[in-house]
N, C-alpha and C positions, 0 to 999 in steps of 0.2 A: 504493500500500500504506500510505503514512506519511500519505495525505488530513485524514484524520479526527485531532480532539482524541485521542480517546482510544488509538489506534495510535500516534499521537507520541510519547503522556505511558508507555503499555507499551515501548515503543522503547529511551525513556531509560532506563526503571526496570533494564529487560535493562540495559543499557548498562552502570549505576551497580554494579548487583549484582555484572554479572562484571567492572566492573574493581575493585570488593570482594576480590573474591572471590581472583584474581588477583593483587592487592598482599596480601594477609594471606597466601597460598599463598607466598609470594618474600621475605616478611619471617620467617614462622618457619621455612622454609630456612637463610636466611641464619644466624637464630638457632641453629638445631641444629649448620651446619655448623660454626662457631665454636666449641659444645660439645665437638663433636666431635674438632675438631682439638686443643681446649685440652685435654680426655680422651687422648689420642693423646701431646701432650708430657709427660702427667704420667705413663702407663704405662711407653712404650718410652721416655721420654728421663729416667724415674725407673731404670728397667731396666740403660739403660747404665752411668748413674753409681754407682749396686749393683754390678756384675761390676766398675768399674774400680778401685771399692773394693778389692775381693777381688783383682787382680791387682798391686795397689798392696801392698796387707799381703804378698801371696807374695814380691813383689822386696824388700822390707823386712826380712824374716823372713831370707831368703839375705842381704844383704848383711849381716844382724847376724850370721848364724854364718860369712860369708867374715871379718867383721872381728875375730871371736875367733882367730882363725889369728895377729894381731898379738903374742899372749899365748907364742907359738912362736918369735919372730927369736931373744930372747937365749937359748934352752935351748943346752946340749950338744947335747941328742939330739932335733932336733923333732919327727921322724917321725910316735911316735905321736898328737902332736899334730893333724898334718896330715891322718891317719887318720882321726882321731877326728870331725874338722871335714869331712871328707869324707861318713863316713857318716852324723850328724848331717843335714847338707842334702841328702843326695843326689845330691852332686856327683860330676859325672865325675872333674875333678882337684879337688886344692887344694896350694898352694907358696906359695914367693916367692923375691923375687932380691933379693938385698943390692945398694947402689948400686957397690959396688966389684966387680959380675958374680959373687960368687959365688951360684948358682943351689941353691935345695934342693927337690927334688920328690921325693915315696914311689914313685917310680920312674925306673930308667937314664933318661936325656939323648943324644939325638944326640951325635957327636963336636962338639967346637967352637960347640956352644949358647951364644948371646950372650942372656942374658934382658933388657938393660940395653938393649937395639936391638930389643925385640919392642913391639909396637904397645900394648898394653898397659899396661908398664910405664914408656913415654913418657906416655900417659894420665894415669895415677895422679900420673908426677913433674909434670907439666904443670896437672894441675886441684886437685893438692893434699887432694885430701877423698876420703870413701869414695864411689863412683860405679857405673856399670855400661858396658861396653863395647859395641860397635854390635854386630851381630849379625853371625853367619859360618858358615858351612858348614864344622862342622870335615871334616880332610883324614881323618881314622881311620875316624870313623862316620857321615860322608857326613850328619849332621844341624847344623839348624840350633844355634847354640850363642850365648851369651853368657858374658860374665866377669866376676865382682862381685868388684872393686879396693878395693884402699884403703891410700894408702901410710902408713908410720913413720917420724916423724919425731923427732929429739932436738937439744934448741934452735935448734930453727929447721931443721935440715939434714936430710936424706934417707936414710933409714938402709938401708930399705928398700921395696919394694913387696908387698904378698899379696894371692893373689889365688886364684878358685875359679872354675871350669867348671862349667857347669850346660843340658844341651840343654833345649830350651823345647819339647819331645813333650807337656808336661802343661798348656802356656799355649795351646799350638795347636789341643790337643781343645779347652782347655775355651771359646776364642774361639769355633770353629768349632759349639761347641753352643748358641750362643745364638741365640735364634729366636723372638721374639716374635711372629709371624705365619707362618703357612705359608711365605710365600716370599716371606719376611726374611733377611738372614743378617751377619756382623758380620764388622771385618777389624781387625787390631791394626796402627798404624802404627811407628814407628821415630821418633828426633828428625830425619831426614830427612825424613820422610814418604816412607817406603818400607813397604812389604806383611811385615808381620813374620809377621802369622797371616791365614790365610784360605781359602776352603770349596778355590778354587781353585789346587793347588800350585803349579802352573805359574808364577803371580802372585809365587810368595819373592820378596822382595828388591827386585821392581821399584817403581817409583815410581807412588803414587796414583794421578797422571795418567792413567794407562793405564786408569784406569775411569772417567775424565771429565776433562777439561782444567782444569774447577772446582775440583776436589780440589787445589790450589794448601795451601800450608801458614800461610798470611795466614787463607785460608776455613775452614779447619777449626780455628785457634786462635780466631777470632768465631765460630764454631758452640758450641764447647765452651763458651765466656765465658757465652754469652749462654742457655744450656740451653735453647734450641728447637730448630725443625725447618726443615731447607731444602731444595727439591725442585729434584735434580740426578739426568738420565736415566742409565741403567747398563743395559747390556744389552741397550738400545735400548728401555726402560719408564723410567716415572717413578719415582722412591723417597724416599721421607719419609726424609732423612738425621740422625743424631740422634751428638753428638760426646763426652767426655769425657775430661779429662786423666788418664793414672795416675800419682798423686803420687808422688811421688817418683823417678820414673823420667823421662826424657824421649818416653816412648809415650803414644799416644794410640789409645783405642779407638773405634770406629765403628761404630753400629748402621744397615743400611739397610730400612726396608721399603717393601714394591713398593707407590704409592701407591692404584692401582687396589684392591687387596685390601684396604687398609689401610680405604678409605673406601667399601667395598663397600653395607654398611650403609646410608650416607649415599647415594647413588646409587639402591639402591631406595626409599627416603621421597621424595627427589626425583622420581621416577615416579608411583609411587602418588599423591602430591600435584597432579600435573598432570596424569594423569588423574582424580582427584577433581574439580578444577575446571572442566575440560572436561565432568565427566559434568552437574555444578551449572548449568554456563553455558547446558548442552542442553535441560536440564530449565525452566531459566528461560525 
């Protein structure tokens, strides 16, 4: 077949053309996919660092009106104070305890209530600044809850502690609404790295882990640092993992999307392109 000059010299030329054809088909591949993905950190992993904004200014906003409650230690009558700074935030409670156990809450106390041994207000005396406390299943309304602290101090010494209850019903929609891809979905961590919010209830409380052994709390502060993307399986798929600190709090929000969907796009030009080539290589 290859006898003749001229069958050789058509031989090669095929040859030339489709491996042409072939590297320029695997080189603007390579190019788009890179687009692609670089398109991908700048949407979803602009995305996440937007909501953690937003959940950063909500925990902000409560700790400024748990820490006007400070404005209440010396009154007579703080009550309405404590009222006020309740309705204000929407908090479930608002108090404080003086360091000498006296307790003042805008309602009755269990017999024997020690506020000065509550988890809380070792917190406050311990870290010294206004803060936010780990999260908890209160025991009344069966929901998740945290506590935005902050103790009082006069020259130097501990006067008291205030502090405000607030369930996190409006942090867990609005995590659970995030969804940059069909079947995307996002989880709010803890300074543990435990499941604060997520699609999944069953998940409260428990540790990352449990959705990949990678979710380590080392991985997800070099996720967050570095505002890219790292592909860790969950659900037994791949997902384009995209991380953000929320200021001022010790949580960390997390966007995943499923990487198949994500790169859906990219996947068909990959096709099309190699049968393009194949149809060039036939024709040649």
């Amino acid at each position: 077949m290859l006898q003749t000059l001229r069958a050789r010299l058509t031989a090669v030329s095929v040859l030339v053309v489709s491996l042409a054809l072939a590297l320029l088909s695997g080189i603007a591949f390579v190019v788009v996919r890179a687009n692609v993905l670089e398109m991908l950190d700048e949407r979803i992993g602009g995305m996440t660092r937007l909501y953690a904004n937003e959940l950063s200014d909500w925990a902000q906003t409560n700790q400024r009106i748990a820490g006007s409650i400070k404005a209440a230690v010396p009154l007579a009558d703080p009550i309405p104070a404590l009222l006020a700074a309740k309705q204000a935030g929407g908090f479930d409670d608002a108090y404080f305890v003086f360091a000498d156990n006296r307790s003042v809450f805008p309602h009755p106390l269990p017999e024997g209530y020690s506020g000065v041994d509550r988890p809380w207000f070792q917190q406050g005396k311990q870290e010294g600044k206004a803060t936010l406390t780990p999260a908890y299943v209160d025991a009344t309304t069966g929901k998740l809850t945290i506590s935005f602290i902050e103790p009082v101090l006069s020259g130097g010494q501990l006067q008291a502690v205030v502090g405000a209850d607030v369930h996190l019903d409006s942090v867990v929609n609005k995590v659970k609404s995030i969804q940059p891809t069909a079947q995307s979905f996002a989880f709010l961590l803890d300074g543990q790295s435990n499941i604060l919010a997520h699609a999944n209830q069953a998940l409260l409380l428990k540790p990352a882990q449990q959705l990949d052994p990678a979710l380590t709390a080392q991985q997800l502060a070099r996720l967050a640092q570095s505002q890219g993307h790292t592909v860790v399986p969950v659900g037994g798929k791949d997902h384009f993992l995209y991380a953000a600190k929320v200021a001022g709090t010790p949580w960390m929000l997390v966007v995943a999307a499923e990487r198949a969907e994500a790169l859906s796009s990219l996947d068909r030009l990959g096709q099309v392109a190699t049968l393009s080539t194949l149809a060039c290589i036939v024709v040649a």
